[in-house]
LUMDRENGU-772456 format. One record per residue (C-alpha): residue in one letter; x, y, z. Coordinates in Angstrom, 1 decimal, m for minus. Layout:
! residues N
+------+--------+--------+--------+
| resn |     xx |     yy |     zz |
+------+--------+--------+--------+
|    A |      X |      Y |      Z |
...
+------+--------+--------+--------+
***
This chain:
! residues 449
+------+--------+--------+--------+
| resn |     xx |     yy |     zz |
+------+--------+--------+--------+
|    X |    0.0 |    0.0 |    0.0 |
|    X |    2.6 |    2.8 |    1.0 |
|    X |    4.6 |    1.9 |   m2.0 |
|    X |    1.9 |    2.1 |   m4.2 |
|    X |    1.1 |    5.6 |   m2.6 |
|    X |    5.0 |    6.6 |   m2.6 |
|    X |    5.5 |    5.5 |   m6.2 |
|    X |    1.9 |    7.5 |   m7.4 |
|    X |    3.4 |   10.4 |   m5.6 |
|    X |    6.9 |   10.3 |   m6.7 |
|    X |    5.9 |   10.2 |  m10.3 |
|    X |    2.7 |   13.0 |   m9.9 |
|    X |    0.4 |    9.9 |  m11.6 |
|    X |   m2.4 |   12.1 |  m12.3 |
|    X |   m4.2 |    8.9 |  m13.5 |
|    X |   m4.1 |    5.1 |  m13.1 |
|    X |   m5.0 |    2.4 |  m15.5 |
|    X |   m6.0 |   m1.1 |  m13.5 |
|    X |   m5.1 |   m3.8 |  m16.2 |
|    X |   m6.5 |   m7.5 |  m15.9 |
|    X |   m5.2 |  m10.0 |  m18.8 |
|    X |   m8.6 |  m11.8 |  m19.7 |
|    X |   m9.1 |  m14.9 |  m21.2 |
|    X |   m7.5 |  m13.8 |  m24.5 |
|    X |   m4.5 |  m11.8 |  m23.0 |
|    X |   m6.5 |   m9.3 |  m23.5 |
|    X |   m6.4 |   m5.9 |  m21.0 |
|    X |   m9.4 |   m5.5 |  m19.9 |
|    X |  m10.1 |   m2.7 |  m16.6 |
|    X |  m10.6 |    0.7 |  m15.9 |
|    X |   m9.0 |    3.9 |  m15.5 |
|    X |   m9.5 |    6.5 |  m12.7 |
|    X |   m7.6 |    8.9 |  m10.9 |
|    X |   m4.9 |    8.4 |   m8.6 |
|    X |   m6.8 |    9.3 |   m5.4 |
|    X |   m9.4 |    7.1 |   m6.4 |
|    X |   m7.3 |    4.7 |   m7.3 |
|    X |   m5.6 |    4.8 |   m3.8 |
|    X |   m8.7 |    5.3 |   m2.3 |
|    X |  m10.1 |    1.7 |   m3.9 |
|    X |   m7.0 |    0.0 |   m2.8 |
|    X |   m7.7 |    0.6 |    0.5 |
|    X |  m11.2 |    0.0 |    0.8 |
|    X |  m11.3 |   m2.8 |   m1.4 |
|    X |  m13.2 |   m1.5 |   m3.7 |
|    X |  m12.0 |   m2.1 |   m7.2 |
|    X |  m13.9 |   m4.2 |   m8.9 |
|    X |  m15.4 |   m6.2 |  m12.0 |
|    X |  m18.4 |   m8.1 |  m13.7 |
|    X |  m16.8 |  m11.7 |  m12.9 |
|    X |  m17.9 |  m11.9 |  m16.6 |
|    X |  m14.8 |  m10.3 |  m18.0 |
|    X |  m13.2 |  m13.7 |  m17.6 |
|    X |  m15.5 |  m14.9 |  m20.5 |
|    X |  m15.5 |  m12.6 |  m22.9 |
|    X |  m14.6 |  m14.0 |  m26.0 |
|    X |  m12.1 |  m12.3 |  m28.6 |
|    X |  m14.9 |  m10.4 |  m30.1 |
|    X |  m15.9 |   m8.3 |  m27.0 |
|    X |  m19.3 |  m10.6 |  m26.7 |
|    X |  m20.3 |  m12.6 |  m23.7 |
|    X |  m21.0 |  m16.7 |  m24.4 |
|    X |  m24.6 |  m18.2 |  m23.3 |
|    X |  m24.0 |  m19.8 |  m20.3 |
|    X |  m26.4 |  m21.8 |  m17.6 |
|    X |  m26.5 |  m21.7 |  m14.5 |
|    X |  m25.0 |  m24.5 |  m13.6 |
|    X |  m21.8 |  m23.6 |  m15.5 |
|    X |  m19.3 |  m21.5 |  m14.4 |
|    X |  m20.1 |  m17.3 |  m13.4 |
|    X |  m24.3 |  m17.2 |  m13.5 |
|    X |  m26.9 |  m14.5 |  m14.6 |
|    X |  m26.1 |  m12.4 |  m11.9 |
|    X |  m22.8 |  m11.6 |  m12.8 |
|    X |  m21.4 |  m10.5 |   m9.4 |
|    X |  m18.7 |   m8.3 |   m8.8 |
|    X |  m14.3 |   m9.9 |   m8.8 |
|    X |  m12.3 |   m7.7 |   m6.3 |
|    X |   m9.1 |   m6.3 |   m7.8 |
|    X |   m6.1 |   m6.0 |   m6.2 |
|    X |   m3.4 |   m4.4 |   m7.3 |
|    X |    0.7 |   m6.2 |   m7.5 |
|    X |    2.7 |   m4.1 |   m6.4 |
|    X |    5.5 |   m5.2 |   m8.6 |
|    X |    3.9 |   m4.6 |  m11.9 |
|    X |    3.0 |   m0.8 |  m11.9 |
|    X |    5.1 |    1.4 |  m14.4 |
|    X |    4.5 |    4.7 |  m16.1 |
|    X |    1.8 |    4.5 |  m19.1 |
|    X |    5.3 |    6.2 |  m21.8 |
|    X |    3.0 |    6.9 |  m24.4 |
|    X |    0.9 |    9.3 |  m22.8 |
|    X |    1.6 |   13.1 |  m22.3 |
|    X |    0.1 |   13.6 |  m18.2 |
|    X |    1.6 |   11.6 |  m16.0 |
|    X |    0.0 |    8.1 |  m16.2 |
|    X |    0.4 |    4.4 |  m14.1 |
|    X |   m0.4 |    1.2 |  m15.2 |
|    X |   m1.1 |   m2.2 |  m12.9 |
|    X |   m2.0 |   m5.8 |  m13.3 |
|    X |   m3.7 |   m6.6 |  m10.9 |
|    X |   m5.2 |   m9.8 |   m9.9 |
|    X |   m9.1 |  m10.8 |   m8.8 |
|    X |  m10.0 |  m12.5 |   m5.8 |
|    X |  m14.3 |  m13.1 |   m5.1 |
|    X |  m16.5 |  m11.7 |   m2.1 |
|    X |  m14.7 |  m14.6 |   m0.1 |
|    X |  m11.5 |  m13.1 |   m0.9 |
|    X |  m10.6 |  m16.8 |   m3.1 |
|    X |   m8.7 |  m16.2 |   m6.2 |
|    X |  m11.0 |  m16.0 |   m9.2 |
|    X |   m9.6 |  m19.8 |  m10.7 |
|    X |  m10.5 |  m18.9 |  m14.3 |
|    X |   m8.1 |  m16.0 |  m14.4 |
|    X |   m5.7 |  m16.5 |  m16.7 |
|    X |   m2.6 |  m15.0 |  m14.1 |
|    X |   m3.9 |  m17.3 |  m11.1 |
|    X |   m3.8 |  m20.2 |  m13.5 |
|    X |    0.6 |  m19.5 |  m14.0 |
|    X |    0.2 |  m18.5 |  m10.2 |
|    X |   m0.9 |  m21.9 |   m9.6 |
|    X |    1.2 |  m23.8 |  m11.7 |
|    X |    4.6 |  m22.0 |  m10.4 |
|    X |    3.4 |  m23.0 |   m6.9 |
|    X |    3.6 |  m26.7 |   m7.8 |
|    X |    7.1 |  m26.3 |   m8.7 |
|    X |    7.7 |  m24.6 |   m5.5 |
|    X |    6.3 |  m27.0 |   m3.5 |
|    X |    8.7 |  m29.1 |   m5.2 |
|    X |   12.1 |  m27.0 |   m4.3 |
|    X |   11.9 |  m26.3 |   m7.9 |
|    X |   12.5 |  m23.1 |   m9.9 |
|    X |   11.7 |  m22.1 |  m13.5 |
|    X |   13.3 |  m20.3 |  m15.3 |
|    X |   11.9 |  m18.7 |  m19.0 |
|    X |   12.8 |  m16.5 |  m21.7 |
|    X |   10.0 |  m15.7 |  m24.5 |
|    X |   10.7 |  m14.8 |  m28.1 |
|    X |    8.0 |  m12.7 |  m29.7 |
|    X |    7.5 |  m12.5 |  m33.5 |
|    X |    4.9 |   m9.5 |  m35.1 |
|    X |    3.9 |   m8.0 |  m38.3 |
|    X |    4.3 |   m4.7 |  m39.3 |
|    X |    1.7 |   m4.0 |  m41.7 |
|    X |   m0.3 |   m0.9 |  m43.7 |
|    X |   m3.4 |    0.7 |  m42.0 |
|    X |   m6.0 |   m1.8 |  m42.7 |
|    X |   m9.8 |   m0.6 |  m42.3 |
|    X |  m11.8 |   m3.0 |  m44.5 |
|    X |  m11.2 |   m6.9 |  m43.0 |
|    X |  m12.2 |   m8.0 |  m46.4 |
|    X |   m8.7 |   m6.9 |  m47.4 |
|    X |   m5.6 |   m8.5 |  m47.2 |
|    X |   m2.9 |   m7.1 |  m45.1 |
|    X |   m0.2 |   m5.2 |  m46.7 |
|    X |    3.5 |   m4.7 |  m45.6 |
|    X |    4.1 |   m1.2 |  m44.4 |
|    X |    6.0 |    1.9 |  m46.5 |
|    X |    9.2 |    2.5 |  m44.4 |
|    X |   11.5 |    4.9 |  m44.4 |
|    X |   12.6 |    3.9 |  m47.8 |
|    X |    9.4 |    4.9 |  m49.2 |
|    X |    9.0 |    1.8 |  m50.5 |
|    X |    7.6 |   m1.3 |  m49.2 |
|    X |    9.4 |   m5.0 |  m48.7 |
|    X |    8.5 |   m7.4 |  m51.5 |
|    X |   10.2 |  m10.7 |  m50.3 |
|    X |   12.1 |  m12.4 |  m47.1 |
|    X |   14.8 |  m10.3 |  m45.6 |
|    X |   15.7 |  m12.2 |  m42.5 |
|    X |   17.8 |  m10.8 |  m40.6 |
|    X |   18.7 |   m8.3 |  m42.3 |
|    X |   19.8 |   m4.8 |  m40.7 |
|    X |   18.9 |   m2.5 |  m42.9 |
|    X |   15.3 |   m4.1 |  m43.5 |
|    X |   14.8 |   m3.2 |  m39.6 |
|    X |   16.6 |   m0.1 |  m39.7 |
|    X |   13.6 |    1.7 |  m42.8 |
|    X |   11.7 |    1.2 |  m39.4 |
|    X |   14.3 |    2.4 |  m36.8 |
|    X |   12.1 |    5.5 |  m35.9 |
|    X |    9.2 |    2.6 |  m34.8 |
|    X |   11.7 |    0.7 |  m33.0 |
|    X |   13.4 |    3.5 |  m31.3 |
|    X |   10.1 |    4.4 |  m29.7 |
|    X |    9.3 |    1.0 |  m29.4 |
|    X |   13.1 |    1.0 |  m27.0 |
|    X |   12.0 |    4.0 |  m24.9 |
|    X |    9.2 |    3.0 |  m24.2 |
|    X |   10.1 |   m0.3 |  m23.1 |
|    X |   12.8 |    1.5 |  m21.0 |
|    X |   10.8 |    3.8 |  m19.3 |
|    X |    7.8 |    1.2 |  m18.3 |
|    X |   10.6 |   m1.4 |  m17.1 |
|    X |   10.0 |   m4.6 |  m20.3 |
|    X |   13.2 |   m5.9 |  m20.2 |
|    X |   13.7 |   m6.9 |  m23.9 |
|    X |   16.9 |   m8.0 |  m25.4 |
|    X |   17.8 |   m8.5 |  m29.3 |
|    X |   15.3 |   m7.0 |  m32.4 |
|    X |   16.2 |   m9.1 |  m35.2 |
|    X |   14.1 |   m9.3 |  m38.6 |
|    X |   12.4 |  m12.4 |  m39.4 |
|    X |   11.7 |  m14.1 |  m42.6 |
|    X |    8.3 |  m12.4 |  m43.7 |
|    X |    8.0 |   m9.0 |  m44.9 |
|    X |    8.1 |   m6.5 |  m42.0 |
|    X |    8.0 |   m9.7 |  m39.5 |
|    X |    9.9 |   m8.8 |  m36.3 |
|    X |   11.4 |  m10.5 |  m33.3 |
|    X |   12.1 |   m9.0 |  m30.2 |
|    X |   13.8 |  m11.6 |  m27.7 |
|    X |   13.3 |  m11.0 |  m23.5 |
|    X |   16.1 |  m11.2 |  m21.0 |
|    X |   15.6 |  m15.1 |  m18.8 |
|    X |   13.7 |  m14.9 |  m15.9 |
|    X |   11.4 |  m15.5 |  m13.3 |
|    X |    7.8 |  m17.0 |  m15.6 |
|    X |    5.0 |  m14.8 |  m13.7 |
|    X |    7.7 |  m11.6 |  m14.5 |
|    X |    8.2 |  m12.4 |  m18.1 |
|    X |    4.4 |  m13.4 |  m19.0 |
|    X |    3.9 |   m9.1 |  m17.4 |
|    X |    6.0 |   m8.0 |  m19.5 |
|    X |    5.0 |  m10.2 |  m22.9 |
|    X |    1.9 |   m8.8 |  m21.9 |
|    X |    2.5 |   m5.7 |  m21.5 |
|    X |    5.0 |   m5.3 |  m24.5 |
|    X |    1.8 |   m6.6 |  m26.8 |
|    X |    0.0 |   m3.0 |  m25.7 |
|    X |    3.9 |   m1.1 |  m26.3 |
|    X |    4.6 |   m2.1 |  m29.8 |
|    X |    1.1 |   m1.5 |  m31.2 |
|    X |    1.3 |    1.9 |  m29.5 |
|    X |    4.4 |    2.9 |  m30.8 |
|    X |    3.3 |    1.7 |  m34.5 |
|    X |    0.4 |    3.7 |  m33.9 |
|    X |    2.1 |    6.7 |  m33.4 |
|    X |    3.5 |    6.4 |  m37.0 |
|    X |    0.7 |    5.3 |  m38.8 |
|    X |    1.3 |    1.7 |  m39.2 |
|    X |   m0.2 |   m1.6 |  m37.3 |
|    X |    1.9 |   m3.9 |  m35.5 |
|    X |   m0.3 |   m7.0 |  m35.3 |
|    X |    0.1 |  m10.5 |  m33.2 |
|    X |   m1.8 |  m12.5 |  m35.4 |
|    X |   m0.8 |  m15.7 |  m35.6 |
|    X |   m0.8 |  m16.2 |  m39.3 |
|    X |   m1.8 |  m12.4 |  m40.6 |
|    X |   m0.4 |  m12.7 |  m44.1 |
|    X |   m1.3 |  m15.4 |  m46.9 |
|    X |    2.2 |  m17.0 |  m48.0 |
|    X |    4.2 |  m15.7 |  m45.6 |
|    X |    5.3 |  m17.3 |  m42.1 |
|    X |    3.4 |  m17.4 |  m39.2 |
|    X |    4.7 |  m15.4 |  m36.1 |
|    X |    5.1 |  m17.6 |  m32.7 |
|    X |    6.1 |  m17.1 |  m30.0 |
|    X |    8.9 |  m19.6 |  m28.7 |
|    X |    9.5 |  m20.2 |  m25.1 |
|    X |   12.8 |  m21.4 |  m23.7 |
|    X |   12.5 |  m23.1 |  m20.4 |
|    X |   14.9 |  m24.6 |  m17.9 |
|    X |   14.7 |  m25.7 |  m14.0 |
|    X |   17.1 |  m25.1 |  m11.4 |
|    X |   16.9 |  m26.3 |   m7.8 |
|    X |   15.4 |  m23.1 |   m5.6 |
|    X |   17.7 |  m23.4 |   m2.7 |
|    X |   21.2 |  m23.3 |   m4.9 |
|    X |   20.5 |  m22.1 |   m8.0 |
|    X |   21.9 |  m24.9 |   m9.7 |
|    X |   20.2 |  m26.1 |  m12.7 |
|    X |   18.1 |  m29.6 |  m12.8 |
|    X |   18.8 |  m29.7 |  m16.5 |
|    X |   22.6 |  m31.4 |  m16.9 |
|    X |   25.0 |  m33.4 |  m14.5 |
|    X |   28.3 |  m32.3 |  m13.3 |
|    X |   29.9 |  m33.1 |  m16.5 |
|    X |   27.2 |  m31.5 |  m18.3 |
|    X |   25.4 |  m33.9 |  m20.1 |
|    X |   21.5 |  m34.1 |  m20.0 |
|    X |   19.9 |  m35.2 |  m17.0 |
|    X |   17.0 |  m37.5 |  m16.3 |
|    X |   15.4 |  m34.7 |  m15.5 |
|    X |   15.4 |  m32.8 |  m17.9 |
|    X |   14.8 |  m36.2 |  m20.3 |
|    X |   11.6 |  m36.7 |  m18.2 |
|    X |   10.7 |  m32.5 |  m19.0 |
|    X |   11.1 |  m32.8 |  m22.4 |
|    X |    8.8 |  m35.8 |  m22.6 |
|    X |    6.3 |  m34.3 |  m20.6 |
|    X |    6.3 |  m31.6 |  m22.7 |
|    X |    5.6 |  m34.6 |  m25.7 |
|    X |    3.2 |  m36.4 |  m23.8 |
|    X |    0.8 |  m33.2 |  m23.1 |
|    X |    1.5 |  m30.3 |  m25.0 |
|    X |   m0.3 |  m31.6 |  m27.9 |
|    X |   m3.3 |  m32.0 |  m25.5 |
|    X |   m3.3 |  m28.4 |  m24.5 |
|    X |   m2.6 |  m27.0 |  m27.9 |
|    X |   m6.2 |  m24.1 |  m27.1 |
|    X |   m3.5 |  m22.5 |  m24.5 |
|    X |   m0.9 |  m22.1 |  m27.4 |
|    X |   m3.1 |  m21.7 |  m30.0 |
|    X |   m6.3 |  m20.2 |  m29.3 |
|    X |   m7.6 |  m18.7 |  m32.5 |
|    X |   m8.8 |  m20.4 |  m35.7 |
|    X |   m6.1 |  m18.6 |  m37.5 |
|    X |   m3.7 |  m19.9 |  m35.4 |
|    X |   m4.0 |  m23.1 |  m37.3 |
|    X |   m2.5 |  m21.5 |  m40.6 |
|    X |    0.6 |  m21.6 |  m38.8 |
|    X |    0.6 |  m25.0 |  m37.5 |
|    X |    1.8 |  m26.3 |  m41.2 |
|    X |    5.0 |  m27.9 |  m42.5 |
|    X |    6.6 |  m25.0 |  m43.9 |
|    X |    8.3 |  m21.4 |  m42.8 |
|    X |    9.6 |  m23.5 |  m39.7 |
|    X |    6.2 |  m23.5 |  m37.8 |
|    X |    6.2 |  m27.3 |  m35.7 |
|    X |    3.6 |  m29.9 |  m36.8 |
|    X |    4.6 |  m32.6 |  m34.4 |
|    X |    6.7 |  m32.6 |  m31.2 |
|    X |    9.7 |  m34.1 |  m32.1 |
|    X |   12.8 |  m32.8 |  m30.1 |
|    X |   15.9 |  m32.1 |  m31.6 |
|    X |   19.7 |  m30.3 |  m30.8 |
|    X |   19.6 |  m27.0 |  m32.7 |
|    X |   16.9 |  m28.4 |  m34.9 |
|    X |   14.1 |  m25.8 |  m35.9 |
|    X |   12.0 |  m28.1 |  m37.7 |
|    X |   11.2 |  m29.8 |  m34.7 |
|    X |    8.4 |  m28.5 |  m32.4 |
|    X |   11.1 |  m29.3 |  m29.4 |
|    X |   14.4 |  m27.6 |  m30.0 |
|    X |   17.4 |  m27.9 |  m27.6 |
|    X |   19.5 |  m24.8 |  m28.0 |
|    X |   23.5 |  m25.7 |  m28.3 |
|    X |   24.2 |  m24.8 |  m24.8 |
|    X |   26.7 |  m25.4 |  m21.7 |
|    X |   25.4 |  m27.4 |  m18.6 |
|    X |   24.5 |  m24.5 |  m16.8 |
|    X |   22.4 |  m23.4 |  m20.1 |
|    X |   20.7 |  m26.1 |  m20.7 |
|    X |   17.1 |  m25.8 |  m21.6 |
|    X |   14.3 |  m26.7 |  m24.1 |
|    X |   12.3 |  m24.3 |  m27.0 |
|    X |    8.6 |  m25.0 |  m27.6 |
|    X |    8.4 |  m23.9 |  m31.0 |
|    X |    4.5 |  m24.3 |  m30.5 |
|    X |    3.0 |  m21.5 |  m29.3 |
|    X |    1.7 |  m18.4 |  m31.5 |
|    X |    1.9 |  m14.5 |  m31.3 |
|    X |   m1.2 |  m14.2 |  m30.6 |
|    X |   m1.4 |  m17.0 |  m27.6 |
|    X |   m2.0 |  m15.0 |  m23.9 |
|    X |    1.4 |  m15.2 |  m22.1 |
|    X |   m0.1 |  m16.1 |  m18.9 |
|    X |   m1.8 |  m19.5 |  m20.5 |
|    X |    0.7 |  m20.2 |  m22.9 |
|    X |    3.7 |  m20.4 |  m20.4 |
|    X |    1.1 |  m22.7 |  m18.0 |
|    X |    0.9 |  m24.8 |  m20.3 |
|    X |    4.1 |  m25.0 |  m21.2 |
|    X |    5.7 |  m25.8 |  m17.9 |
|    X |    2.6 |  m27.6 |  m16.4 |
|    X |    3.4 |  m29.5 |  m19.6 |
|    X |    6.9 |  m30.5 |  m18.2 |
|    X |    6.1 |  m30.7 |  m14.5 |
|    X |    4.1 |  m33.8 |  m15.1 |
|    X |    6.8 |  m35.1 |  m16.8 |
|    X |    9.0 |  m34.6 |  m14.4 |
|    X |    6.6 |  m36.5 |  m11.2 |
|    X |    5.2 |  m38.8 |  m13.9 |
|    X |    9.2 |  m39.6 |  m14.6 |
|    X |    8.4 |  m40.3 |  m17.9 |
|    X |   10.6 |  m41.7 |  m21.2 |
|    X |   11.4 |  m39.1 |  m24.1 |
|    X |   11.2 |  m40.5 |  m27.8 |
|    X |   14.8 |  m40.7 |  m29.6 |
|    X |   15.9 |  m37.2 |  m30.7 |
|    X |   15.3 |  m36.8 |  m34.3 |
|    X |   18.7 |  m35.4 |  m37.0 |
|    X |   17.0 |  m33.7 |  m39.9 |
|    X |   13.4 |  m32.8 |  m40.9 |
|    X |   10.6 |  m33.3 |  m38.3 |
|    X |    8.0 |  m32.3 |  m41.5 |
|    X |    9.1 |  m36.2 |  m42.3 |
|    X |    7.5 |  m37.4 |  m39.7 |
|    X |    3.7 |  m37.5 |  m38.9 |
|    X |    1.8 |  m34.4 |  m38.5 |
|    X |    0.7 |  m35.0 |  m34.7 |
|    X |   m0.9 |  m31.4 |  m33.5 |
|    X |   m3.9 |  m31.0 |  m34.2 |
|    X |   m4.9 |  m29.3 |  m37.5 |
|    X |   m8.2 |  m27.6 |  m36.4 |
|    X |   m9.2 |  m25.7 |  m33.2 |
|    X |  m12.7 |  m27.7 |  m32.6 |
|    X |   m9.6 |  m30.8 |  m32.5 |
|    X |   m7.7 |  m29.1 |  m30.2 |
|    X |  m10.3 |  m28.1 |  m27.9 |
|    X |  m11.6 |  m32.0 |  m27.6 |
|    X |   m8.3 |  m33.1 |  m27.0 |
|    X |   m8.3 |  m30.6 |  m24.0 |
|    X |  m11.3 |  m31.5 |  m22.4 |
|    X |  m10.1 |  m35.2 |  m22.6 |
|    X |   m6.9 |  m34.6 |  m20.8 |
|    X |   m7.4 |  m35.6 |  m17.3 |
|    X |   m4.6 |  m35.4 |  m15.5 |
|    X |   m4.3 |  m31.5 |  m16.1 |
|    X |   m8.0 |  m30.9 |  m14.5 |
|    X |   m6.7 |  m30.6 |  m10.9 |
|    X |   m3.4 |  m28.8 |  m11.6 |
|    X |   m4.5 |  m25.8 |  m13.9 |
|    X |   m8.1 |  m26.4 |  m12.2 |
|    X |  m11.6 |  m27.3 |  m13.4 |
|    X |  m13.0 |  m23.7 |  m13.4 |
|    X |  m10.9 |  m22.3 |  m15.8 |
|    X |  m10.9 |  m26.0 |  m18.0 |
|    X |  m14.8 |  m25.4 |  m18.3 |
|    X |  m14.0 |  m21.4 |  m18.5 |
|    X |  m11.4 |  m21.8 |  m21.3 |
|    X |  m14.1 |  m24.4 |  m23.4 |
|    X |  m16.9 |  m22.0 |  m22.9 |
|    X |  m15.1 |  m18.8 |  m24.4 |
|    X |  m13.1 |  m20.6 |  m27.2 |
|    X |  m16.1 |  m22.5 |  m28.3 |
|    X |  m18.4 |  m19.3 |  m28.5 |
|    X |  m15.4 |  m17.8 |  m30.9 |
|    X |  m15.5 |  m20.9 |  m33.0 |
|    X |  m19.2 |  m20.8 |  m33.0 |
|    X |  m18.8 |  m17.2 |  m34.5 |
|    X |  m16.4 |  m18.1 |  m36.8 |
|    X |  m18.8 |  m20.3 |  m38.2 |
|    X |  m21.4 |  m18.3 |  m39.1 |
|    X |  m18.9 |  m15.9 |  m41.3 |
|    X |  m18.9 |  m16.3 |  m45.2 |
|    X |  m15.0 |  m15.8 |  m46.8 |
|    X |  m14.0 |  m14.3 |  m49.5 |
|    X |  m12.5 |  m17.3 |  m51.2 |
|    X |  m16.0 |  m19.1 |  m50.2 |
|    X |  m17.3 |  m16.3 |  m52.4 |
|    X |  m14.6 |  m16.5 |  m55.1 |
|    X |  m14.6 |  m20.3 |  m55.8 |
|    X |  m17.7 |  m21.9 |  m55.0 |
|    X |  m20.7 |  m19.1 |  m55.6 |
|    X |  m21.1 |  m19.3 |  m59.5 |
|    X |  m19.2 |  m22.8 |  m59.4 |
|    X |  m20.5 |  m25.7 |  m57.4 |
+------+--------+--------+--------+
***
């Protein structure tokens, strides 16, 4: 509390944005002055329809009965702030704070559903352990043309150049330099609001950037992911371009994922539980890696949570279709960096842009917790392509949402409230999906079948 009023006061916040990450990774909230902000923190009194844990992607609200999860009278979620996670708002001109902050119910019980308690709760199950994970995220985006009509297709911005990119330039410097003045906003404001990003690199599609984050503690990295989402579309906005997180946002180009190295080391030393003394792998991490096998394809609605995210999952532009596991191999949905001992660590290659950080980094390590208890058996790693081998995610999101719901052994650890929370919302946006006509519906079947 006194730091919150200390840090308000320090900065002369003149307003305060409450953030909550909804089902989507979405920030949903409110914004109010600072005195009323403070004010609310100590009387408990900001607060939420409980329903903003279902909205779908669309903004709309699924039909639910009773005897599902929330109920028709919608009562209020009690935010509380964390401390840890307020920073300055960079983009704005008066002073301006924002918070994540998390929900708890009127008997003070964490709202399950939420998409930060369900991380919350899968960290505690290492700890409980002695164990401590350790991540670093990789986020890939689109920069693209203002784009008003969705009956369009995207197009890749006009940089500095005055013209626009035409084919692949990965990795190339001066590709990301005709959008330095982007990026250099893009760097203060990360700097000023505390993301601790690392290397910008340009990625294979045109105008397809990655920005790589600094290792760290999970719940810390999936703030910042989250928060650098709301950054980078600001900053484009400022220049009249789009930055978009779509998972696939541009036909014949490649998808943009977002990978997610992982590693454990013992809590008490520090020491990793990933290699031996003489740094080869250890059962450990043997058994991590084939828990991430054994259930990641099972929980593929936290990685992938949009029907478009499924015109990624394809054998081509180095998007996984199976998870295979591999050294240095990035056809494989499993990818173990060339690394010391100490560095040792697995890439999922499965999750999308557009996943919620929150959900996609539960799943990930929940993923590899269970194979850790369950002590279970990797497959042989794989030397060249993993696109010869069988195409093993699913290839549809009505697939990958029965898969979930017939995973068992996840129910009590990420918790059946947000299982039957997570089914209700993706379902409605599939449901919506369905009822929309596409252009190439239009193009190729209207005058022909």
């Amino acid at each position: 509390m006194k730091y919150l009023d200390d840090w308000i006061s320090e900065r002369k916040v003149d307003e305060v944005e409450c953030l909550v990450p909804d089902m989507n990774g979405i920030p949903r909230g409110k914004i109010l002055p600072a005195t009323k902000f403070m004010k609310g923190v100590r009387d408990d009194g900001l607060r939420l329809p409980s329903s903003v844990f279902l909205q779908t992607v669309t903004g709309d609200y699924p039909d639910i009965d009773e005897d599902d999860i929330g109920s028709f009278q919608d009562p209020d979620v009690y935010l509380r702030p964390d401390p840890n996670t307020i920073r300055v708002v960079p983009w704005y001109n008066d002073p301006t704070a924002q918070v994540i902050h998390d929900c708890f119910d009127v008997n003070d019980k964490p709202v399950e559903h939420a998409s930060r308690y369900v991380l919350k709760r899968v960290l505690e199950l290492y700890d409980d352990k002695g164990w401590k994970p350790i991540v670093a995220p990789e986020l890939e985006f689109y920069l693209v043309q203002v784009n008003t009509d969705p009956d369009l297709p995207l197009l890749p911005p006009i940089g500095k150049s005055g013209r626009a990119e035409t084919g692949s330039q990965a990795y190339g410097i001066d590709a990301v330099n005709d959008f330095d003045h982007i990026f250099e906003d893009v760097y203060d404001y990360c700097e000023r609001s505390e993301i601790d990003v690392d290397t910008l690199v340009h990625e294979s599609g045109s105008a397809q950037m990655e920005i790589n984050f600094n290792h760290g503690n999970p719940l810390e990295l999936a703030d910042q992911a989250f928060l650098f989402k709301r950054t980078v579309r600001q900053a484009a906005m400022k220049h009249g371009i789009y930055a978009t997180f779509m998972s696939k946002p541009l036909a014949n180009q490649p998808g943009s994922s977002m990978h997610i190295h992982q590693s454990v080391v013992e809590k008490r030393t520090g020491k990793t539980l990933f290699a031996d003394s003489k740094g080869r792998d250890s059962a450990l991490f043997r058994a991590h890696v084939a828990g991430l096998q054994k259930y990641l394809p099972l929980l593929i609605p936290m990685l992938a949570p949009n029907v478009n995210s499924y015109r990624r999952l394809r054998p081509q532009f180095d998007a996984p279709i199976n998870v295979q596991w591999g050294v240095d191999n990035r056809s494989c949905g499993l990818r173990v960096p060339v690394s010391s001992g100490p560095g040792r660590r697995i890439e999922n290659r499965l999750a999308g842009a557009d996943a919620n950080p929150y959900l996609a980094m539960a799943a990930s390590l929940v993923a590899g917790y269970l194979g850790m208890t369950e002590r279970l058996k990797p497959t042989n790693q794989i030397t060249g392509s993993a696109y010869r081998m069988a195409h093993t995610l699913p290839k549809t999101a009505q697939e990958a949402l029965q898969r979930f719901m017939a995973c068992k052994p996840i129910r009590p650890l990420l918790g059946e409230k947000f299982i039957k929370a997570l089914w209700i919302v993706k379902m409605a946006e599939l449901e919506a999906y369905q009822n929309v006509i596409s252009s190439w519906e239009r193009e190729h079947l209207l005058l022909n079948v």
